[in-house]
N, C-alpha and C positions, 0 to 999 in steps of 0.2 A: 504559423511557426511550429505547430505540432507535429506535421508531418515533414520538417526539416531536419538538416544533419547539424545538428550544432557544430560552426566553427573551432577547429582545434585550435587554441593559442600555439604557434609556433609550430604549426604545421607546414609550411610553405605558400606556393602562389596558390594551390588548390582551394587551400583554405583563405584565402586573404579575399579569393572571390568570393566564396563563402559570405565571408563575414561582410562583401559588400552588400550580398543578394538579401541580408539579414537587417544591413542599415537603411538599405530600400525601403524594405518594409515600412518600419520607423521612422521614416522622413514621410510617407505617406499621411502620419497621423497630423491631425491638427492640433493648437499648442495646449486645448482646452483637454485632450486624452490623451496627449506624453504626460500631461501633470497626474490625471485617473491612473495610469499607469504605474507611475512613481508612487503613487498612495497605493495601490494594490501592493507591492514588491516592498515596501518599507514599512508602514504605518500599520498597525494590528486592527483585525476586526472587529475587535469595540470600540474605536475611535470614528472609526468610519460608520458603523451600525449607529452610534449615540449622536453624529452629526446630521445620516439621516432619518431616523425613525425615534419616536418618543415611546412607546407601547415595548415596557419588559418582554411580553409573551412574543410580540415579534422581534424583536432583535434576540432574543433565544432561541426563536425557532431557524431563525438564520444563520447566527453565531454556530450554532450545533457543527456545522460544517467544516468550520474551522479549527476546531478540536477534536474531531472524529479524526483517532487515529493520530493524533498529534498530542504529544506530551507534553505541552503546554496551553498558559490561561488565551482566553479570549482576548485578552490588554496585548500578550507575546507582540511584540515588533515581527512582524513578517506574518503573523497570521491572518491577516486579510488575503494574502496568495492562497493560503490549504482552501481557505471558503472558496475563490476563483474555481481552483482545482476543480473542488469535485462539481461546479455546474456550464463546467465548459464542454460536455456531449452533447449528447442529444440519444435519443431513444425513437425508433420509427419517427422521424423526421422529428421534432418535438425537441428543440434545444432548449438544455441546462435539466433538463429531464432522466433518473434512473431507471431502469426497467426491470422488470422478472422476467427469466428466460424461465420457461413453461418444462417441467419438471427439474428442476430445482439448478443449482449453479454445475452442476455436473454434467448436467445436458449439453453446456457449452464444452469441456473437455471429450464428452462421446463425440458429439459431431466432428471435432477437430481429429480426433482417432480413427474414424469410420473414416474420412478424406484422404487422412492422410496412407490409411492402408490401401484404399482403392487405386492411389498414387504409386503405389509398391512398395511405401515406406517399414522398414523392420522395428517394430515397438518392444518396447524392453521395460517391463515392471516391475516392482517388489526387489529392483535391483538396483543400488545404493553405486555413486559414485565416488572411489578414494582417490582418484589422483589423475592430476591432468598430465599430462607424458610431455614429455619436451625431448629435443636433440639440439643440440649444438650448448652455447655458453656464450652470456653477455649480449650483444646489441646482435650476436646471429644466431641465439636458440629461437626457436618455432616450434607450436603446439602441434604433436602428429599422434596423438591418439589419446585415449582414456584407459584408467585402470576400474574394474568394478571392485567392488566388496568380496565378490567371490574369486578373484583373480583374473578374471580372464578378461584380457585388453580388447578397445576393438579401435584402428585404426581410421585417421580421415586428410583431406585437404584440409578441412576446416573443425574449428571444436567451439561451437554455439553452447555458451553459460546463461540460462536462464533461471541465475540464484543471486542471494545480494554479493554483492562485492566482498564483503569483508568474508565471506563465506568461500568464496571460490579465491581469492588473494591469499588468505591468511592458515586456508585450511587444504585445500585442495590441487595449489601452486605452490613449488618449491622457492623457500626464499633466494635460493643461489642465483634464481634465473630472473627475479625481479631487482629493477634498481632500488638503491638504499630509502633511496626519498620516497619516491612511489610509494613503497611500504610504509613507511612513517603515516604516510599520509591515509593510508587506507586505515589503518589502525587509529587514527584520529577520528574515522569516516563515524560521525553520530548516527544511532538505529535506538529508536525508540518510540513505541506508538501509544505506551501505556495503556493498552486494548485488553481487556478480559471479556471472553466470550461462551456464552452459555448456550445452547441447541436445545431445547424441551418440549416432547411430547404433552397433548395435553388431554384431556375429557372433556373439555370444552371448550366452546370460545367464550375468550375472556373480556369481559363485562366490564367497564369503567366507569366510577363514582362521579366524574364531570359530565359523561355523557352512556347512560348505559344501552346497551342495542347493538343493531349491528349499522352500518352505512359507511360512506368514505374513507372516516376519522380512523378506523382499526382496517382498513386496506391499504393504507399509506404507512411512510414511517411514523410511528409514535414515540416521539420526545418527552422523557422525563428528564428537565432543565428547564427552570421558571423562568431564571433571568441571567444574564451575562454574570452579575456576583455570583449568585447558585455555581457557575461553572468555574470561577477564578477561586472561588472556598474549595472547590475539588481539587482543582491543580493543587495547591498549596497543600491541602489535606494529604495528598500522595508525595506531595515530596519529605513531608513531614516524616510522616508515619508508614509508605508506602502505599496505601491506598483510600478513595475516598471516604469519608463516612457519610455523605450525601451523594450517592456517583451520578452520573451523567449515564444514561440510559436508554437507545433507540430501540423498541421493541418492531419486530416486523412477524407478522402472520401470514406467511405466504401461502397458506392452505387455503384462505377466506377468496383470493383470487387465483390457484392452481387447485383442482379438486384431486390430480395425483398424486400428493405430496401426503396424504392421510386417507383410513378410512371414513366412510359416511359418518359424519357427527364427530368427529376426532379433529385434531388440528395439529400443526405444530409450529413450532416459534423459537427464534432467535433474539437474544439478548445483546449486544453490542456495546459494552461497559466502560468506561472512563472514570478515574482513572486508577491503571495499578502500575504502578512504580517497577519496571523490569531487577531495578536494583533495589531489593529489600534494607534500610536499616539493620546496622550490626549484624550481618553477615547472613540475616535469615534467608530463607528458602520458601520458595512458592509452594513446595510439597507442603511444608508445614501449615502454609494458612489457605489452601486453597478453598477448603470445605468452608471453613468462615469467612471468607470472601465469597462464597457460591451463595451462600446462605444469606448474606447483606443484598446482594446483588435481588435476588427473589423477593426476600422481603420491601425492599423498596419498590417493584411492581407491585405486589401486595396491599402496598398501602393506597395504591391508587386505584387497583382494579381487585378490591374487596375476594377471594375466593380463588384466586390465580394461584397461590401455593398450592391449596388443597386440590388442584385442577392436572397438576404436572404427574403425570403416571412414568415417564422416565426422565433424562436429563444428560449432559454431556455438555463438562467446562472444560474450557482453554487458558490456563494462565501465560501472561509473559513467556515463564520458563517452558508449557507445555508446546504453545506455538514455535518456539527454537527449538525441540527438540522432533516437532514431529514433522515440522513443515520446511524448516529451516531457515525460521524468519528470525535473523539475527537480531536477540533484545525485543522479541514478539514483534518485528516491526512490519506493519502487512504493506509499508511500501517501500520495503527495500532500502528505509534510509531516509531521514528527518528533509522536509520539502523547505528546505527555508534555505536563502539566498545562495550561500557559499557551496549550494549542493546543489541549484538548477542548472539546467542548458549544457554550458560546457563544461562549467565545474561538475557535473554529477558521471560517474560520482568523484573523478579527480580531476583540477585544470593540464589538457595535455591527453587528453583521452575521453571526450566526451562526444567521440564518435563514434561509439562503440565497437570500436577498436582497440585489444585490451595492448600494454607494454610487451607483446608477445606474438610475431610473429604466427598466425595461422589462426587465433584466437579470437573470440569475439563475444559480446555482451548484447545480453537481447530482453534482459528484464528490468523491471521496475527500479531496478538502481543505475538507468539510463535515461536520459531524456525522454520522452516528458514528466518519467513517472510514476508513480502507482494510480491505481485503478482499473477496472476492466475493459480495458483500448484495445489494444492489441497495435496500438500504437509504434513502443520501442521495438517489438518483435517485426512490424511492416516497413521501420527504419532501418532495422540492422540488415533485414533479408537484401532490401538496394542497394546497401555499402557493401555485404557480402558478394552479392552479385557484379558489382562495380569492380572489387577486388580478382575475381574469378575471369572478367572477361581481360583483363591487364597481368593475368598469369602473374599472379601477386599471392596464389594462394594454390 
């Protein structure tokens, strides 16, 4: 169902086939995985975790998944779907598996730039988009071009948005030309990942008090989160007070398995922090506490890998508010928008458009606040290009 259009409610016969090709599916299963199903999609990941596993360390090493990235506790109803989420890939054939792209996450954007210029495609950087252009009014305006930051439009048949919704609805589209409800609805659309993320240079590799050396353990993700409480004290912690004082913590060392990413004997490391509350108590600001957040964040690797402070020779954090402003993840959200029910399939991210097809003639959504989702697929982007295409050969666009 990943590489499906999710059925529009009240789309027509197009979609009504749709939605049979979809209930096919789901008559295939038998009655013992329609129920797995319903518990994945309802029931939170520490009900499920504490039904099958007894061992804290592993239902936290599991759990982790289900609150990476999601602002909410392990217990959350629906967080058993965020854990599905992120182990439904695969990696060089190797399902439920994440990978390193071999000079760093960037490599994957060059390659996709190198193709697409070879394609004859025109690449445009450093250059900010204010306004998506419409002609007509009501149920016959259509998107026919873009304005930049520095004024100068550039026209199309089609205007592909890969930003979250509330981003391109609320900020980028004029209201006159959206319906009233749609809006409502987008402006209700929840983004929040409670993610604060740290990038640090190091002098060395860092050594750990449970196991110190080099092997597997520090090639993989490393989980600081003991036990499913440890994670549900963090939630609560951040909703309190805005961030944890115990945080949830996957450190990754991708130098130890890329030797381009540093010089000989150097390394460098990502931090991936749970949780910081996008909305501060009493009106504060991320500017104000980001350094003592940066600073808790360190010390709590610290405490486990003895020397890791004194080892960080540069550094570079992301708060909530830094991720919204620099990347344009509404509410720091790196997937475009809270993964939990009212937001999947065809609701995501509004019911009535969850085929990436936006309220606007010409216009179309291709990012993670589309089906399936966030994460690094390329998934919504390989769904929208079909429906695009589909639209194009029906002179529909």
């Amino acid at each position: 169902m990943l590489l499906e259009t999710p059925p529009n409610v009240g789309g027509g016969i197009q979609n009504i086939l749709q939605a049979w090709k979809v209930g096919g599916r789901l008559k295939g299963l038998g009655i013992s995985e329609r129920r797995d199903l319903l518990d994945l999609f309802t029931k939170s990941a520490g009900e499920i975790l504490d039904h099958w596993f007894e061992s804290e360390p592993i239902k936290a090493a599991f759990g982790f998944d289900a609150v990476v990235g999601n602002f909410a506790s392990p217990y959350t109803p629906g967080s058993a779907y965020v854990l599905l989420h992120h182990v439904f890939g695969e990696v060089n054939g190797k399902r439920g598996q994440w990978g390193h792209a071999v000079g760093g996450m960037g490599a994957i954007t060059q390659a996709m730039a190198k193709e697409a210029l070879a394609r004859g495609v025109e690449l445009f950087t450093d250059t900010p988009v204010a306004r998506v252009l419409t002609q007509g009014s009501g149920a016959d305006s259509r998107a026919n071009a873009i304005a930049l930051a520095d004024g100068s439009v550039i026209g199309g048949r089609a205007i592909v948005a890969n930003v979250n919704p509330k981003l391109l609805y609320l900020q980028l589209v004029g209201a006159d030309v959206l319906d009233p409800d749609f809006r409502r609805r987008i402006e209700a659309y929840r983004c929040a990942s409670a993610t604060f993320r740290i990038n640090v240079a190091l002098d060395r590799a860092p050594q750990f008090r449970c196991r110190p050396g080099d092997g597997p353990h520090v090639r993989s993700g490393i989980i600081i989160a003991p036990s499913l409480a440890y994670m549900e004290r963090a939630y609560f912690d951040a909703r309190q007070i805005g961030w944890s004082r115990e945080p949830i913590i996957e450190m990754l060392v991708p130098s130890l398995v890329d030797t381009t990413l540093a010089p000989a004997g150097k390394h460098v490391a990502s931090l991936f922090c749970q949780h910081a509350n996008p909305l501060l108590p009493r009106g504060a600001s991320w500017d104000d506490v980001k350094t003592e957040v940066e600073a808790l964040m360190i010390a709590t690797v610290d405490r486990h890998a003895p020397g890791f402070a004194d080892s960080v020779i540069a550094r570079r954090s992301y708060s909530p508010l830094d991720l919204e402003r620099e990347f344009g993840l509404i509410g720091g959200d790196i997937f475009h928008g809270t993964l939990t029910l009212d937001q999947l399939f065809s609701a995501r991210p509004v019911l009535g458009h969850g085929n990436y097809r936006a309220p606007i003639r010409g216009l179309y959504m291709c990012g993670a606040g589309t089906h399936p989702g966030g994460g690094v697929t390329g998934i919504p982007g390989h769904n929208a290009a079909r429906e695009i295409l589909r639209d194009a050969r029906r002179r529909m666009v």
